[in-house]
C-alpha positions as CSV (number, residue, x, y, z in Angstrom):
1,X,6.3,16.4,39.1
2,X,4.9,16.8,35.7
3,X,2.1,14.8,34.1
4,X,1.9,14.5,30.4
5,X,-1.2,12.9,28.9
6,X,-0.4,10.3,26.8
7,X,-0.7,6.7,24.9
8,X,0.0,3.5,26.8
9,X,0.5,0.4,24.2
10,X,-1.2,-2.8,25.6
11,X,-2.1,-4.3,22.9
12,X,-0.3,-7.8,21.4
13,X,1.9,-8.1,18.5
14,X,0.7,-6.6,14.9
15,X,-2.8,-5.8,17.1
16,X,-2.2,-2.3,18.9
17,X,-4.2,-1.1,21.1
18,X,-3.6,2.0,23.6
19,X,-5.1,3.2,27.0
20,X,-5.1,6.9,27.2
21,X,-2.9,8.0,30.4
22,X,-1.6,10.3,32.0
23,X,1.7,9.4,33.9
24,X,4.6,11.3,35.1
25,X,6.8,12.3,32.6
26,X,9.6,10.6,33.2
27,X,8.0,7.2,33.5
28,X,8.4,4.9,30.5
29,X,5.5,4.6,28.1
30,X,4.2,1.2,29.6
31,X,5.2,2.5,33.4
32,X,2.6,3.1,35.9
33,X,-0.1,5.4,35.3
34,X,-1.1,7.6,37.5
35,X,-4.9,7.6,35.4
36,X,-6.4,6.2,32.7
37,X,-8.6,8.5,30.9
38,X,-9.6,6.5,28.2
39,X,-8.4,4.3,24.9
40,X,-8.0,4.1,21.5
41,X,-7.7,1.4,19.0
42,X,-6.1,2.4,15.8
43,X,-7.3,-0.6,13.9
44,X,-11.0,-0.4,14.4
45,X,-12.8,2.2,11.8
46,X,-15.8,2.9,13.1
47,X,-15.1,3.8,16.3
48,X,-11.5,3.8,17.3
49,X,-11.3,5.9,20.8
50,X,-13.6,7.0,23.7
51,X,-12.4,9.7,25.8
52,X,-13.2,10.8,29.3
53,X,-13.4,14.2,28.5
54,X,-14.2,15.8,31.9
55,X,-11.2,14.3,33.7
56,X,-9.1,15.2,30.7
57,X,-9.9,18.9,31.2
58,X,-9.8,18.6,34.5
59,X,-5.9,17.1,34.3
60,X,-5.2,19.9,31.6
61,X,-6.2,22.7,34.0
62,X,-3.7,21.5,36.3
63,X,-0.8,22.1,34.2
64,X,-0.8,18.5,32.4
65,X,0.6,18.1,29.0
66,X,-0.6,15.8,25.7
67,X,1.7,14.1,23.8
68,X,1.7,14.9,19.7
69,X,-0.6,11.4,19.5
70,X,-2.9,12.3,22.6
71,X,-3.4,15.7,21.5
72,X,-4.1,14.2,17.9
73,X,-7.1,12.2,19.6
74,X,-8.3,15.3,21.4
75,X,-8.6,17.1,18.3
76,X,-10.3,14.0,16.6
77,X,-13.0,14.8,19.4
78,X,-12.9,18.4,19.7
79,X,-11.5,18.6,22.9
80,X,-8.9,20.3,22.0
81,X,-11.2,23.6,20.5
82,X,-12.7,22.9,23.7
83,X,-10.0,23.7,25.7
84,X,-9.0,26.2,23.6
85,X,-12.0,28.4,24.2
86,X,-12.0,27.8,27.6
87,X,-8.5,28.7,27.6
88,X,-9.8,32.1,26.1
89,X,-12.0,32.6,29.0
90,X,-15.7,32.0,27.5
91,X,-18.0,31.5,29.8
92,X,-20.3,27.6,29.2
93,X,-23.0,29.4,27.4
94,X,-20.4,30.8,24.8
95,X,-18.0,27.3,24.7
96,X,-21.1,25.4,24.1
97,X,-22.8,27.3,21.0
98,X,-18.8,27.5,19.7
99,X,-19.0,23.8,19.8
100,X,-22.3,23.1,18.2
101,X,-20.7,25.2,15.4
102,X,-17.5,23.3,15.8
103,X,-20.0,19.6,15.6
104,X,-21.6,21.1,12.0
105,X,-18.5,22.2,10.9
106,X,-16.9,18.7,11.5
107,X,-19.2,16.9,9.6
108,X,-19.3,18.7,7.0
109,X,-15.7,18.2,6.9
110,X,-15.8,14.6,7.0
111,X,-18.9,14.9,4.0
112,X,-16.7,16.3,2.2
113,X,-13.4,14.5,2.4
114,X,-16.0,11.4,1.9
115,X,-17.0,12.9,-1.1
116,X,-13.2,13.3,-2.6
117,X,-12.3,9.9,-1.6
118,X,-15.0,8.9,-4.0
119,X,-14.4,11.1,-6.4
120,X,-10.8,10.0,-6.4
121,X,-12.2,6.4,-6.3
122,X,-13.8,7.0,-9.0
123,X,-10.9,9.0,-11.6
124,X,-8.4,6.2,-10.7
125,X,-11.0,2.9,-12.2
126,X,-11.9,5.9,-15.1
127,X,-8.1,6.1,-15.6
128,X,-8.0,1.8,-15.3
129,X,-10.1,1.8,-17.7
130,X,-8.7,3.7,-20.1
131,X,-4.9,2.1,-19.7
132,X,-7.0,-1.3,-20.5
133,X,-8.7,0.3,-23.5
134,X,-5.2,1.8,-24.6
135,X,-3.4,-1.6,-24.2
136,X,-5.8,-3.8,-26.3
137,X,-5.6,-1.3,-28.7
138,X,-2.2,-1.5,-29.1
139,X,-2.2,-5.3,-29.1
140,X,-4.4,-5.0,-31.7
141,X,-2.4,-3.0,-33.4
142,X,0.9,-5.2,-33.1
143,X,-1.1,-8.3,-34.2
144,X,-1.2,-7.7,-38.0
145,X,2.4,-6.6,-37.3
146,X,3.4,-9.9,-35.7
147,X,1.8,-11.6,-38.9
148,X,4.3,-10.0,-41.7
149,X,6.9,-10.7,-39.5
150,X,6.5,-14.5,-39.2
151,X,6.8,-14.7,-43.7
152,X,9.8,-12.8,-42.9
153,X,11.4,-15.3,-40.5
154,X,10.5,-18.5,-42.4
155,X,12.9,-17.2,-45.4
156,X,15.8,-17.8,-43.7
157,X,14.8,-20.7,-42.3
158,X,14.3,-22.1,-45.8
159,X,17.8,-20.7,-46.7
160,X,19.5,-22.9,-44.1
161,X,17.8,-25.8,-45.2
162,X,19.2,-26.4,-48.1
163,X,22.8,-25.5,-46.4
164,X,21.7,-28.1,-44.3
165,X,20.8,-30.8,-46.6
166,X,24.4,-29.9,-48.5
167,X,26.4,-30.4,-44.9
168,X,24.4,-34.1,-45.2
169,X,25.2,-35.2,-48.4
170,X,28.8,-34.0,-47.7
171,X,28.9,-36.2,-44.7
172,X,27.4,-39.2,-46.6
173,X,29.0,-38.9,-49.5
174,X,32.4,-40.3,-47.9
175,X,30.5,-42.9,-45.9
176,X,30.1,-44.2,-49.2
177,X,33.2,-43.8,-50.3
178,X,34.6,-45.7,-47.6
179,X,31.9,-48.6,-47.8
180,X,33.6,-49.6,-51.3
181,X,37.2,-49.2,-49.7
182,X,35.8,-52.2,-47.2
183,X,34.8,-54.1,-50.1
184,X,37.7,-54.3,-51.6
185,X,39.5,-55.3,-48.1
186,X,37.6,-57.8,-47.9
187,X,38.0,-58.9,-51.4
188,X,42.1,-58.8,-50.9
189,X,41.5,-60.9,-48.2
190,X,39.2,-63.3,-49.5
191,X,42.4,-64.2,-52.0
């Protein structure tokens, strides 16, 4: 039979959460475990997982296998350089200064990709900024624009006026035409 070491989904709709497993490998990802070796909970930040790291090892030395997400996790906690060095066949005395070094290392790491995040943080509002800046001054700049072009668009307005008023008086002028036409009907008829 072979074991692979793995994530088992538990958690409810849109809320994941996983039980680290290990299971035989052709079992289907919520299928029986054989073990549960610990958890993980992608949603929380400050402490997402907790490992039992001796029974890990312990299912590693007998031929288990991690999954990509399992062995992701073990590398999140240094397990992984862990079993590595023992792997290599360092004696405890060796594996634990080489993960001291590995612990230092780490946070430095994590310092550090702090410290881009920031610094990235901090670029993007800079560049915010300066699209803001660049946009009001650019508004600014179409505004005396916008005012010439107002004059311009009341010309015409005043040339179809007077078209207008013509197209009026044309319309009146055989209203009245036809008003006298009724007087004299009504004249002819009054005889």
């Amino acid at each position: 039979m072979s074991t692979k070491i793995r994530l088992k989904r538990i958690g409810r709709r849109n809320r994941p959460f996983y039980r680290v497993v290990v299971m035989d490998s052709r079992n289907r990802r919520d299928g029986a475990a054989i073990e549960e070796l610990g958890w993980f909970n992608p949603i929380q930040l400050d402490k997402p997982y907790d490992l039992k790291e001796d029974r890990i090892l312990e299912w590693l030395k007998v031929g288990a296998q991690p999954s990509k997400a399992a062995h992701g996790l073990m590398k999140r906690s240094g397990l992984a350089h862990h079993w590595h060095l023992i792997q290599q066949g360092l004696d405890e005395k060796t594996i634990e200064k080489e993960m001291k070094k590995w612990v230092l290392t780490r946070e430095e790491t994590l310092k550090n990709k702090a410290d881009r995040a920031d610094k990235k943080a901090e670029e993007v509002k800079a560049k915010a900024k300066a699209d803001k800046e660049a946009a009001s001054a650019a508004a600014e700049a179409e505004a005396p624009a916008e005012a010439e072009a107002p004059a311009e668009t009341e010309a015409p307005a005043e040339e179809e006026a007077p078209a207008e008023a013509e197209a009026l008086a044309e319309e009146e002028a055989p209203a009245e035409e036809e008003a006298p036409a009724e007087e004299d009907d009504n004249s002819e008829e009054s005889k």
